[in-house]
DRENPA-3360 file (N, C-alpha, C; in nm, 2 decimals, always signed):
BEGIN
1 = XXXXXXXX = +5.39/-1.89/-13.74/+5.45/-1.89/-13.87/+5.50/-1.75/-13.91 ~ +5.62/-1.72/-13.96/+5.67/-1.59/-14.04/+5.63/-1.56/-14.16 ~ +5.62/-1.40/-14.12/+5.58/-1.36/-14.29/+5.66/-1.41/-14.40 ~ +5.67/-1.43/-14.52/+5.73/-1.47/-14.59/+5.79/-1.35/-14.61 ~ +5.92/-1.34/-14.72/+6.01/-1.24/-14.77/+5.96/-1.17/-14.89 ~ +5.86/-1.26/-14.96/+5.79/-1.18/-15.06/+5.62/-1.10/-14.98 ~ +5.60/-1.11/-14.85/+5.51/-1.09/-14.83/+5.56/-0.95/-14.70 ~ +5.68/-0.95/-14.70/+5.74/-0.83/-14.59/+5.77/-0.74/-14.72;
9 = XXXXXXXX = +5.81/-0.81/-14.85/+5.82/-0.73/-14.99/+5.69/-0.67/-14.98 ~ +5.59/-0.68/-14.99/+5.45/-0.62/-15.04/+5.40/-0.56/-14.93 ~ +5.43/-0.53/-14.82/+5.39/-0.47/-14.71/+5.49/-0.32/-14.72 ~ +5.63/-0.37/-14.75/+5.71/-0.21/-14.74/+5.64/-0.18/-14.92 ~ +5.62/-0.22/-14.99/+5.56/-0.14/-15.10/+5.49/-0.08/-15.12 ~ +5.38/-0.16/-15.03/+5.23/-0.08/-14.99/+5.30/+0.11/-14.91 ~ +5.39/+0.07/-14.82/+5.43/+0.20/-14.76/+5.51/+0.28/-14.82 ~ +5.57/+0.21/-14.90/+5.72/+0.30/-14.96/+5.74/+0.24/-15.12;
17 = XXXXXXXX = +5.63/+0.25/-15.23/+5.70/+0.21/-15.29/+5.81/+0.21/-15.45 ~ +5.88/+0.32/-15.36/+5.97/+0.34/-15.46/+6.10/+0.30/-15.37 ~ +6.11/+0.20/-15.32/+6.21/+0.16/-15.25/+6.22/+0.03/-15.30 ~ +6.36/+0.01/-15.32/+6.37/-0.11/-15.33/+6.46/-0.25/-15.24 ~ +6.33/-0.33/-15.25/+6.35/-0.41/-15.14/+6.39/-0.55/-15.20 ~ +6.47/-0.54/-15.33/+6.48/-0.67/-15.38/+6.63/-0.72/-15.29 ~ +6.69/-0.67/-15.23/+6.81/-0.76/-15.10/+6.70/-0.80/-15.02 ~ +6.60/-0.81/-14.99/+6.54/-0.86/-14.83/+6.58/-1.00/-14.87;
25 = XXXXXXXX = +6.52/-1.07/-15.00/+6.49/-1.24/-14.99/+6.62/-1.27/-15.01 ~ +6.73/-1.22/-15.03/+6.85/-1.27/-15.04/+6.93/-1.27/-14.85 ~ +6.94/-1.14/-14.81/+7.00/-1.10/-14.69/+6.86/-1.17/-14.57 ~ +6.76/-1.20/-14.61/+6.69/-1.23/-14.51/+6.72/-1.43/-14.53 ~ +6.76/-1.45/-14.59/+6.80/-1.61/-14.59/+6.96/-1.61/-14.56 ~ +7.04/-1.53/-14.58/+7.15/-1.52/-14.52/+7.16/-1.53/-14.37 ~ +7.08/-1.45/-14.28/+7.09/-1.38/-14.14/+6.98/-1.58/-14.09 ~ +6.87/-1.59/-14.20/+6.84/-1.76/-14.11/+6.96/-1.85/-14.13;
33 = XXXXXXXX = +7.01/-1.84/-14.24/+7.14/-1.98/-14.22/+7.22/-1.93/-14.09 ~ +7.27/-1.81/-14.11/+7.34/-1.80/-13.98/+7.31/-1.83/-13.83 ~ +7.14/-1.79/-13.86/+7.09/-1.79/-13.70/+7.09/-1.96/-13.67 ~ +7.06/-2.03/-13.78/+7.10/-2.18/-13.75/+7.18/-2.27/-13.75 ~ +7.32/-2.20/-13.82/+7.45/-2.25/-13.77/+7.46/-2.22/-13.65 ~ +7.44/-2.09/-13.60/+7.52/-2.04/-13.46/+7.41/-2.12/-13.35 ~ +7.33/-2.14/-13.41/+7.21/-2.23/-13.30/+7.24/-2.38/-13.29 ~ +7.26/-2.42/-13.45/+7.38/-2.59/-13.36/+7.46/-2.57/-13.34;
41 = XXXXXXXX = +7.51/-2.50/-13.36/+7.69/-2.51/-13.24/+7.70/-2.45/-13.13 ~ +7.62/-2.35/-13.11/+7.57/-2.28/-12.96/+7.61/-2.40/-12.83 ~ +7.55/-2.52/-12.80/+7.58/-2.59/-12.76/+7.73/-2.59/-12.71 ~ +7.82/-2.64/-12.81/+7.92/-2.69/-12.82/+8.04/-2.58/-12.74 ~ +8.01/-2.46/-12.75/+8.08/-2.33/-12.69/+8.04/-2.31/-12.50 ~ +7.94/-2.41/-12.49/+7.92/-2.37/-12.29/+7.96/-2.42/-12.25 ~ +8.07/-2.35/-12.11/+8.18/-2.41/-12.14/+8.27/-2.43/-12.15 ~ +8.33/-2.41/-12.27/+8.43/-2.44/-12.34/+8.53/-2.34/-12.34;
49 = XXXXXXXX = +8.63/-2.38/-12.35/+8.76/-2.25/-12.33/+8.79/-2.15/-12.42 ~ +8.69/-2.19/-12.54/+8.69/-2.07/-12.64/+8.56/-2.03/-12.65 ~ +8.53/-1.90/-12.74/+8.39/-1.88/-12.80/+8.38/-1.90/-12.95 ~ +8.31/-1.90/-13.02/+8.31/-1.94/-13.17/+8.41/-1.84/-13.23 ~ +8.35/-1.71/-13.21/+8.45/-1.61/-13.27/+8.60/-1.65/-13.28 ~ +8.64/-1.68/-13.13/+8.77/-1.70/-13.09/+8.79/-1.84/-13.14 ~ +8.74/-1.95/-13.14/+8.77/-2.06/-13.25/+8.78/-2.00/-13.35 ~ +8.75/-1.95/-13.45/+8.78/-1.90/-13.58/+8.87/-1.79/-13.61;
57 = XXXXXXXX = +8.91/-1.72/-13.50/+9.06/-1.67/-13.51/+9.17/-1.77/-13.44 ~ +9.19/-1.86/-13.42/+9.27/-2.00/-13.40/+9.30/-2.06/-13.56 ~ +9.20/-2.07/-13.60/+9.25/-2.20/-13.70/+9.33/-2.14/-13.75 ~ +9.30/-2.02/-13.83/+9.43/-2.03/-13.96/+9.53/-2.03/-13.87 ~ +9.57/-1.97/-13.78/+9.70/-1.99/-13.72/+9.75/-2.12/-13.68 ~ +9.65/-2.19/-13.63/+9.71/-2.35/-13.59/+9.76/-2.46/-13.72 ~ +9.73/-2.38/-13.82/+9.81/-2.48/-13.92/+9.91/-2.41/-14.05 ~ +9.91/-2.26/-13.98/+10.01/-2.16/-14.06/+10.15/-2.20/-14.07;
65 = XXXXXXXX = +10.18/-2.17/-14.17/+10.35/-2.24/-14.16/+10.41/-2.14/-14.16 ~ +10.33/-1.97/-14.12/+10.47/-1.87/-14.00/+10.33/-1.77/-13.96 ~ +10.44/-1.70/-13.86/+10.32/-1.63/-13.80/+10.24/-1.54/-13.88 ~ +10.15/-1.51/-13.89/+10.09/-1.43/-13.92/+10.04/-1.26/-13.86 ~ +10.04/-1.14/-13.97/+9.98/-1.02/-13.88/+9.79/-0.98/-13.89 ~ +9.80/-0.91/-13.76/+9.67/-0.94/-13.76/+9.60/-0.87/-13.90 ~ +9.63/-0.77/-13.99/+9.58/-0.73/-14.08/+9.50/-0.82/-14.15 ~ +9.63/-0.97/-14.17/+9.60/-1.06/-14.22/+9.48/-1.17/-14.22;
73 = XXXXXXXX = +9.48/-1.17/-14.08/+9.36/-1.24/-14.00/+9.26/-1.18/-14.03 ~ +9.25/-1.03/-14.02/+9.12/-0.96/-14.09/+9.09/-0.97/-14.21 ~ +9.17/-0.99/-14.30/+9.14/-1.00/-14.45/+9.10/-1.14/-14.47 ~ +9.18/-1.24/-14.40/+9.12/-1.38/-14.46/+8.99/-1.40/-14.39 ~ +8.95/-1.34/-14.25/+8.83/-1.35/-14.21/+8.70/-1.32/-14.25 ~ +8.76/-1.14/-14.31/+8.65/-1.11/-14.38/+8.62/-0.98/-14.22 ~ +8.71/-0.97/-14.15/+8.66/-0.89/-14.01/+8.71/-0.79/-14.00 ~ +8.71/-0.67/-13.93/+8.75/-0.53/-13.92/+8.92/-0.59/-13.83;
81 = XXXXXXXX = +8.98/-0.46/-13.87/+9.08/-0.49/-13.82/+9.09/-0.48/-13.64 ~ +8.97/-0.37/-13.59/+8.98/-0.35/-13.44/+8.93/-0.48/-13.40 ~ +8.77/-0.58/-13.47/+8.77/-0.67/-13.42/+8.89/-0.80/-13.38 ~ +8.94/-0.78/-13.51/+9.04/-0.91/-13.49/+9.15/-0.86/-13.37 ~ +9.20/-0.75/-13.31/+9.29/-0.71/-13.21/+9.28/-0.73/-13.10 ~ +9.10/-0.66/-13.08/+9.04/-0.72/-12.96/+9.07/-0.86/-12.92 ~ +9.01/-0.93/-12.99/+8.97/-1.10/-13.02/+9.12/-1.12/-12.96 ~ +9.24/-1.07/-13.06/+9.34/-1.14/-13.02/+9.44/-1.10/-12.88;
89 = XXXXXXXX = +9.41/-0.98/-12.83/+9.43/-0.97/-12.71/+9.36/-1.05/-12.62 ~ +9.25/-1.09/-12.63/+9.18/-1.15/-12.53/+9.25/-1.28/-12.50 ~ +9.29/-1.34/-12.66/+9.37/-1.51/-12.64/+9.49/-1.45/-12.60 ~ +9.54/-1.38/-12.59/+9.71/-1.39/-12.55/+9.69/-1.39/-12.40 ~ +9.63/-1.29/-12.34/+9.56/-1.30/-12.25/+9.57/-1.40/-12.17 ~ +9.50/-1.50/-12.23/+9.47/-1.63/-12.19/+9.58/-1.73/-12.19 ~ +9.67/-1.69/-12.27/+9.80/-1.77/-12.35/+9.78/-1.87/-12.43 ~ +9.65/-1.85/-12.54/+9.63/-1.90/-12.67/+9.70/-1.88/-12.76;
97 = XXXXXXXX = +9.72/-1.75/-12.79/+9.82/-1.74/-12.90/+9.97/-1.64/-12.85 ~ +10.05/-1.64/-12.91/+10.20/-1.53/-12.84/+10.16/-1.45/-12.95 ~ +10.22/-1.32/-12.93/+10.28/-1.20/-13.03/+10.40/-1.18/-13.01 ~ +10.44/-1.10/-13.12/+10.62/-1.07/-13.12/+10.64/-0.99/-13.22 ~ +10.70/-0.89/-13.18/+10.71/-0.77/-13.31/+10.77/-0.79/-13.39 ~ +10.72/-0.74/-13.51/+10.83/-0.82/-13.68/+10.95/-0.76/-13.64 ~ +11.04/-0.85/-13.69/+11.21/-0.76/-13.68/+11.18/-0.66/-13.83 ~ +11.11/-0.72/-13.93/+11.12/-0.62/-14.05/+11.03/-0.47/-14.03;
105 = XXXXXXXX = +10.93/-0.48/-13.88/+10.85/-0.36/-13.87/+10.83/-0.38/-13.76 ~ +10.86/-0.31/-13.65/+10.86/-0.27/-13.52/+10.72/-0.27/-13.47 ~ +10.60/-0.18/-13.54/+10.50/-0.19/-13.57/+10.41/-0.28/-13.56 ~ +10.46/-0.40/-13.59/+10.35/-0.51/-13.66/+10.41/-0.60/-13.58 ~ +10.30/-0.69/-13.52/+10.32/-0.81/-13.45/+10.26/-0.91/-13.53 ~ +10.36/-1.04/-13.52/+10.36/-1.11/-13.58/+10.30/-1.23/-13.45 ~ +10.18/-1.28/-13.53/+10.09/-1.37/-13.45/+10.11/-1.51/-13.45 ~ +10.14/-1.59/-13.33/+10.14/-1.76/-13.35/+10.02/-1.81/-13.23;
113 = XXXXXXXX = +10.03/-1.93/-13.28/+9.93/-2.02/-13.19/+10.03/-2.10/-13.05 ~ +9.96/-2.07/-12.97/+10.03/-2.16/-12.84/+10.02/-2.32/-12.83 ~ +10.08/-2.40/-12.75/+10.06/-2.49/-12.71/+9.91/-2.51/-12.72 ~ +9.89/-2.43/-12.60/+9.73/-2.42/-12.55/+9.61/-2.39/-12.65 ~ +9.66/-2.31/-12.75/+9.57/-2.29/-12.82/+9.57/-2.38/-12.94 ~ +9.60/-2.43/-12.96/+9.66/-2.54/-13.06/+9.58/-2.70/-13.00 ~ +9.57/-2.71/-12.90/+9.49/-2.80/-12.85/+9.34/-2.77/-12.81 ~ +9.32/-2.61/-12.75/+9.22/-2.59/-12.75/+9.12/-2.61/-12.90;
121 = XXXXXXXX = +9.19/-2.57/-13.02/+9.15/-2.60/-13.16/+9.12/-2.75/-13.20 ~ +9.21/-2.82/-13.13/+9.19/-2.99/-13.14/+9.08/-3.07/-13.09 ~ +9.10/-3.00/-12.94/+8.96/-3.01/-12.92/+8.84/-2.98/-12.94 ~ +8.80/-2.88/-12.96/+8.66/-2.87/-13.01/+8.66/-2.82/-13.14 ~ +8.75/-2.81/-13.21/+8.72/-2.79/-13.38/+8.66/-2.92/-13.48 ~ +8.68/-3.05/-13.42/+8.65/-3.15/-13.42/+8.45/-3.21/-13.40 ~ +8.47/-3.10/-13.29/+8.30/-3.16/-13.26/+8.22/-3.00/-13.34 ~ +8.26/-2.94/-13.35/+8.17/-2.84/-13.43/+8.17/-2.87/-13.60;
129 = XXXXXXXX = +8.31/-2.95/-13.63/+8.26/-3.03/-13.77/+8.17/-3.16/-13.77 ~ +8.19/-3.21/-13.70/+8.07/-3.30/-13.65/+7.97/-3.25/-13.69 ~ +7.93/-3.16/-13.57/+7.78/-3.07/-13.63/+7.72/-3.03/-13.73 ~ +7.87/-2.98/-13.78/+7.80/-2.89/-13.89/+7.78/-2.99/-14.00 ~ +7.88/-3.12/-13.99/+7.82/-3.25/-14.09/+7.69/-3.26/-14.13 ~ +7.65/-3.29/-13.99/+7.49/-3.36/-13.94/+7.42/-3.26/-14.01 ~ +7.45/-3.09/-13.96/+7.33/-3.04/-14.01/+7.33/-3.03/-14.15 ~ +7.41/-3.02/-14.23/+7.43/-2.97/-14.40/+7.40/-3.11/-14.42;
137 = XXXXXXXX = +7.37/-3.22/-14.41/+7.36/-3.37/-14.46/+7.27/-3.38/-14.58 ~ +7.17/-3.30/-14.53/+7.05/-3.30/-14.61/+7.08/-3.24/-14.77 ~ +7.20/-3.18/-14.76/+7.21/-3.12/-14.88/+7.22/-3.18/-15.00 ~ +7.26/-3.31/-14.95/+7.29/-3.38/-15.07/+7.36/-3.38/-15.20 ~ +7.31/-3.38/-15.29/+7.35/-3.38/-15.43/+7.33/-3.20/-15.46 ~ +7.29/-3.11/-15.41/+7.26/-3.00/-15.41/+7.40/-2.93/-15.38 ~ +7.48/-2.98/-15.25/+7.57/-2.91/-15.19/+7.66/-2.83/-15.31 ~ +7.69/-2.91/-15.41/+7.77/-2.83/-15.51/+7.74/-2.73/-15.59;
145 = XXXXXXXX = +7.62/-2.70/-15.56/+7.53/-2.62/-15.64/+7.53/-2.48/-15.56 ~ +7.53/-2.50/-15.41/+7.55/-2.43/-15.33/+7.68/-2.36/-15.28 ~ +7.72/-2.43/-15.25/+7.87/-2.40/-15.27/+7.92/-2.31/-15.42 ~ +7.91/-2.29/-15.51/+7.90/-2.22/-15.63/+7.81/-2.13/-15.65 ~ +7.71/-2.11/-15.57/+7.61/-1.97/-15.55/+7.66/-1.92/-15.45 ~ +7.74/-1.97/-15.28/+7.77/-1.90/-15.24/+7.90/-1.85/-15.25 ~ +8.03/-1.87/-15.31/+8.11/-1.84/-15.37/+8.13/-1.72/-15.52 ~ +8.01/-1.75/-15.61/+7.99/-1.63/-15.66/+7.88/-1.55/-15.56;
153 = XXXXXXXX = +7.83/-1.52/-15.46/+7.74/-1.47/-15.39/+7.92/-1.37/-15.31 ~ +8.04/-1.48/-15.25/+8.07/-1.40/-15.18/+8.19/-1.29/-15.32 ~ +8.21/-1.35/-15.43/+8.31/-1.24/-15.54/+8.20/-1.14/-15.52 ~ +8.08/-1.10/-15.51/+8.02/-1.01/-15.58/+8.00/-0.90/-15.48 ~ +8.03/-0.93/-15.36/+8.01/-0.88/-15.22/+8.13/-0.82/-15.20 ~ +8.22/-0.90/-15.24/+8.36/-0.88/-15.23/+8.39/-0.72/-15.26 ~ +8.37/-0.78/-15.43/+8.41/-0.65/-15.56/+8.31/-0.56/-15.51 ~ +8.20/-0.52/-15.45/+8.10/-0.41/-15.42/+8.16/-0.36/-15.30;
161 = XXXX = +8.26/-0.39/-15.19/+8.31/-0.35/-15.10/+8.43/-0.32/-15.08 ~ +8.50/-0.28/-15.21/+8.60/-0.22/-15.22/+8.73/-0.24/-15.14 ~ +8.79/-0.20/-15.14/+8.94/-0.23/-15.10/+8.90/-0.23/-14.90 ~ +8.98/-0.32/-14.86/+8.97/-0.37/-14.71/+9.03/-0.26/-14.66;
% end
């Protein structure tokens, strides 16, 4: 069994306490949802022609109605801009997605989704919603409740983190 978050609270107090540890029970239930999304869908990535990350730089593109730059991709992701470059060098790479330099900025490549990657999205974006069905099921009548704590959870994260 794990310590609880009010009981890792009373252990750094006992050592430190003029510290404040009131983020642990919030960011310490953040980092388990994640470790248990990424643990049911773990599965579904062995294998597979993409990795999660790289599913999640696919979608917006596979249903964008024009290309997109990667700035872009970093800001709707929520991701640094070197990760998202990496990420998408890796799919072109592959020939998931094309680039093509803006005629309006020489600079800036403008990102699409390929054939290939457009199907690779078809196919397994499909069974990871599956999953993630199954697992949130339990939520029930709660889901909207949640959904509206994490939503004002992410404005407030947002506005404390200043301009992208």
């Amino acid at each position: 069994m794990h310590p609880s978050p009010a009981d890792i609270r009373a252990q750094w107090a006992e050592h430190n306490p003029d510290l404040d540890t009131s983020p642990m029970e919030l960011v310490g239930l953040l980092k388990r949802v994640t470790g248990l999304l990424n643990r049911a869908v773990e599965p579904l990535y062995e294998g597979a022609q993409l990795t999660a990350p790289e599913l999640d730089m696919l979608i917006p593109l596979r249903h964008a109605a024009e290309p997109l730059i990667a700035r872009r991709l970093a800001e709707r992701l929520g991701l640094s801009r070197a990760g998202v470059s990496k990420t998408l060098a890796k799919l072109e790479r592959r020939g998931f997605i094309a680039r093509t330099p803006s005629p309006a900025d020489r600079r800036v490549a403008l990102v699409t989704v390929t054939e290939a990657g457009a199907k690779a999205v078809d196919d397994l974006f499909p069974r990871q919603l599956a999953t993630e069905v199954q697992l949130l099921a339990g939520l029930g009548e709660d889901r909207e409740l949640v959904i509206k704590a994490m939503q004002r959870l992410v404005e407030v994260m947002e506005a404390g983190a200043g301009p992208a």
